[in-house]
Every structure is written in structure tokens, then in C-alpha cells.
PLY file of the C-alpha trace (Angstrom):
ply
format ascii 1.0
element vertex 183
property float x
property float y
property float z
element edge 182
property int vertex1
property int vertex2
end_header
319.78 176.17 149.42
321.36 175.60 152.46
321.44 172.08 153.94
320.43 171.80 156.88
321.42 168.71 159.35
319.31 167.09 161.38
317.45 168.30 164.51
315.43 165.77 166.14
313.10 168.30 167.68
312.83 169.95 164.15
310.13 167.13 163.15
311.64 167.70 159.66
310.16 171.41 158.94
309.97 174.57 161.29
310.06 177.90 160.97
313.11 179.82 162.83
312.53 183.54 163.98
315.31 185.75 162.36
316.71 189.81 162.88
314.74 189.64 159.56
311.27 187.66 160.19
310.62 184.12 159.71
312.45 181.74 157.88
311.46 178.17 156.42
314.07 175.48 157.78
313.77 171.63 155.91
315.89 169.04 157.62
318.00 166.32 155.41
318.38 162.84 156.81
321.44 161.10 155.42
321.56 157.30 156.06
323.73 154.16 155.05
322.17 151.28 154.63
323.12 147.29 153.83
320.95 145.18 151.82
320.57 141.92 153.70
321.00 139.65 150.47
324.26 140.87 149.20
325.07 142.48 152.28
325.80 145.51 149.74
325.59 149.21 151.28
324.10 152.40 149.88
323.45 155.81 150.51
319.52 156.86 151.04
319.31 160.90 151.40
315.81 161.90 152.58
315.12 165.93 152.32
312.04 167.35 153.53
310.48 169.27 150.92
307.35 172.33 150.85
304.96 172.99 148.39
306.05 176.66 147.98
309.81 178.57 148.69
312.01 180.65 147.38
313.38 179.52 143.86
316.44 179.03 145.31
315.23 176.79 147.88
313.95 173.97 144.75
317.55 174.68 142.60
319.42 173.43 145.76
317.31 170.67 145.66
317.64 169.28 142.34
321.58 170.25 142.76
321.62 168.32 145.90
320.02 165.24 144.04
322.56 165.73 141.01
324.66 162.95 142.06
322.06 160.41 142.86
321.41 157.05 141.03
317.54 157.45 141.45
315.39 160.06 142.86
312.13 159.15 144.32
309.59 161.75 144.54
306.33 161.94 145.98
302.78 163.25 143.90
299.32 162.45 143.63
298.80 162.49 140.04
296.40 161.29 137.84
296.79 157.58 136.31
296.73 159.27 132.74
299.87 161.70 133.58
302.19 158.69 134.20
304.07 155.87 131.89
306.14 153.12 133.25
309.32 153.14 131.26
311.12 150.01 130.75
312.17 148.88 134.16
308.59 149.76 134.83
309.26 152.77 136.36
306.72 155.49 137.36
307.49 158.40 134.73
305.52 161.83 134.40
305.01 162.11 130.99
302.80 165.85 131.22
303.48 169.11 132.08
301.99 169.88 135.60
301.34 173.17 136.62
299.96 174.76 140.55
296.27 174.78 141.01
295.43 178.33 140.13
294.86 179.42 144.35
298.60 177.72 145.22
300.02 179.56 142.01
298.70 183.05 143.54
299.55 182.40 146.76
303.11 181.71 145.80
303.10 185.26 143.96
301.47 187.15 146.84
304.47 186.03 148.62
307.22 186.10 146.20
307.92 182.26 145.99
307.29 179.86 143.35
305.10 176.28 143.28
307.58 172.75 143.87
305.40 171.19 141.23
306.66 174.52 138.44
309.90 173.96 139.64
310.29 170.41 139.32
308.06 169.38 136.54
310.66 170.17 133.94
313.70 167.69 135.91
310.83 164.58 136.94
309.73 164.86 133.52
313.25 165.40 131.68
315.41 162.93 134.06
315.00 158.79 133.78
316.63 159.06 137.42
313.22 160.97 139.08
310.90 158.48 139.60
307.45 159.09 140.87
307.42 156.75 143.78
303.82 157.83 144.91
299.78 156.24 144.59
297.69 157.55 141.62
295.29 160.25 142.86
292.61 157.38 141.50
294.13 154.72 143.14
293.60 156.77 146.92
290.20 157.27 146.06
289.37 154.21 145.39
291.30 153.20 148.82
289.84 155.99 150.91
286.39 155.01 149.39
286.80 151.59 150.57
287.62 152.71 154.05
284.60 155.23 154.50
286.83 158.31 154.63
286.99 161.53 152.81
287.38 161.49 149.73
290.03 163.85 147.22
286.69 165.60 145.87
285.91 166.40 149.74
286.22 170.38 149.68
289.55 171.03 152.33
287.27 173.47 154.42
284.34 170.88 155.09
287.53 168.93 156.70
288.84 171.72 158.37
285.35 173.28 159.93
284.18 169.82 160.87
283.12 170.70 164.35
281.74 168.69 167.44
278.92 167.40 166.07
280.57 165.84 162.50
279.42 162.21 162.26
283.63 161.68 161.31
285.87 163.30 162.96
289.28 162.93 161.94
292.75 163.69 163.33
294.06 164.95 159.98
291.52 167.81 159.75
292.44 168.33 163.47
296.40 168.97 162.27
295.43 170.67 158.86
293.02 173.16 160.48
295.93 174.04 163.65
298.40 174.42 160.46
296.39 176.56 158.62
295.27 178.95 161.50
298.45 179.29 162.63
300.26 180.34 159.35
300.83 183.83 159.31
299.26 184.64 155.93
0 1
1 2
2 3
3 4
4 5
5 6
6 7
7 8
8 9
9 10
10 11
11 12
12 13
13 14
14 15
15 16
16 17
17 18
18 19
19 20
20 21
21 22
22 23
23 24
24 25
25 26
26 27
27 28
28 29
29 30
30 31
31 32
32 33
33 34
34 35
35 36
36 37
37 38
38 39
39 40
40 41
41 42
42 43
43 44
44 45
45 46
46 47
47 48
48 49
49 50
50 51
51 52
52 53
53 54
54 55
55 56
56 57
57 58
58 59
59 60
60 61
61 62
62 63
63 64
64 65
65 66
66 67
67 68
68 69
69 70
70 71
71 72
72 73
73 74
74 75
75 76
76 77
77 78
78 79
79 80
80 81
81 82
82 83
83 84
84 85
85 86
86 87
87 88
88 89
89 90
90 91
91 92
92 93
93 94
94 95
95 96
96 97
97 98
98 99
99 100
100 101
101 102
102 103
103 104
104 105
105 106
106 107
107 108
108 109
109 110
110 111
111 112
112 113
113 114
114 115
115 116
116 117
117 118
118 119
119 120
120 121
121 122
122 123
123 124
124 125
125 126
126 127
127 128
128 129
129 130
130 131
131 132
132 133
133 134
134 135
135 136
136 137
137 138
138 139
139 140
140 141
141 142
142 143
143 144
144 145
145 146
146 147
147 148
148 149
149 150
150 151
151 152
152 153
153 154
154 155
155 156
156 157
157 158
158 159
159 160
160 161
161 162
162 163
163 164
164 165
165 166
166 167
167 168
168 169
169 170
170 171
171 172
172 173
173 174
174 175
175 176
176 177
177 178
178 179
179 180
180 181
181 182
């Protein structure tokens, strides 16, 4: 994987026209910080990451966060897949694997699934620690707030037309995105 620095305009991800086609750039964001206490410093590394690339793309990553103290990581899983270890850290403690639809789509196109990838190293590392809500605990939240919820189908967001009683900016961004991928 190739590290690539900073563009503000790249709003993290973007794809870059090459002799060769299209190719998938990820920004990293390197920043030091000082905690006001104990006026301490530290390093915080923030790298954009995709649900599906090449392999290569997710074994630069976990070399990239090889030297790192912690590694936070975000996933909606389920309360059941996850033990706090004895700092009360979020662990996964199951295997994950793609939904079946991500898993094909990632071999139509010759590039694997983050969560295959990285379900060995968040699993098999004390240092990965899932830093994300439970996929119950957003349901509960987005139930209290009226929205959609996780068992809302994605294309009932993304065809909500005129007349929906919600509309809703996400669906607006998700159904652009998805039009607009060249699949």
C-alpha cells in the first residue's frame, strides 16, 4: 500500500484516472497531539479505509499500524460478537465474514472484503480495539429518534422519492454514490 499524504480537496477517498483506468486513493492524516493534564504528546494516525481493495491495499494497512500502541477500528457488530478484556476494552471475540452480496462483489472485481482481511489481526491483536456502537445499541438510538432503522432494506432509502414522508440527506449521498460507481 502506498501512503498517501494528505489532500485537502481529497475529502479522504477519491478515485484518480490513470494510463490504466481508475484507481482507489485513501488519504492518511498524521497528527501530534498534547494531553492537557500532563501536557504529554502523542502520535494519532487516522487512515481512511474501504470496504473492498486489493489485498495489498489491507496488508499495508495492518503493516502501517504495526508500530502502534492501540488501534482503534470502526464496526457495527453485534453485542454478542464482542468481550471487554480487562481494561474493558472492546474485543471481537468471532470470526466475521462479508455478507454473501459484498463477498461476490469483491470477486467480480478481483478484490477482497476489509472485514476477511482484518478479522484474523482485530481478533488476534490486544492492540485492535473495536472503538465503534453495537449494531443493537444504533437501533435502539435510531429507534428513539424516528429514523431508519438497520433492518430498513438500503434500496427503500435509496428510491425514497418526492413524496417519502422522511426524506433524508444520507439516502440523498448513498443513492449519488451508488449511481455513480462504475460497476
Amino acid at each position: 500500500m502506498v501512503r498517501h499524504s494528505f489532500v485537502p480537496s481529497s475529502n479522504f477517498v477519491r478515485l484518480h484516472a490513470t494510463q490504466s483506468g481508475l484507481a482507489l486513493q485513501t488519504a492518511s492524516v498524521s497528527l501530534r497531539l498534547s494531553d492537557p493534564h500532563s501536557r504529554a504528546t502523542f502520535e494519532l494516525d487516522l487512515f481512511s479505509t474501504v470496504h473492498l481493495a486489493e489485498p495489498a491495499f489491507f496488508t499495508g494497512l495492518i503493516a502501517d499500524a504495526a508500530d502502534a500502541d492501540r488501534v482503534l477500528y470502526e464496526l457495527l457488530a453485534d453485542e454478542a460478537s464482542v468481550a471487554r478484556d480487562e481494561a474493558s476494552n472492546r474485543q471481537l471475540c468471532v470470526p466475521l465474514r462479508a455478507a454473501p452480496a459484498l463477498a461476490q462483489l469483491a470477486r467480480n472485481h478481483g478484490l477482497s472484503c476489509q472485514v476477511s482481511e482484518l478479522d484474523a489481526v482485530c481478533r488476534g491483536d490486544p492492540r485492535w480495539v473495536l472503538a465503534d456502537t453495537s449494531r443493537e445499541a444504533l437501533a435502539r438510538r435510531r429507534a428513539q429518534e424516528g429514523g431508519p432503522s438497520l433492518a430498513s432494506p438500503l434500496w427503500r432509502l435509496l428510491n425514497a422519492g418526492p413524496g417519502a414522508q422522511r426524506r433524508s440527506a444520507g439516502a440523498s449521498a448513498l443513492r449519488s454514490l451508488v449511481t455513480s460507481l462504475p460497476f
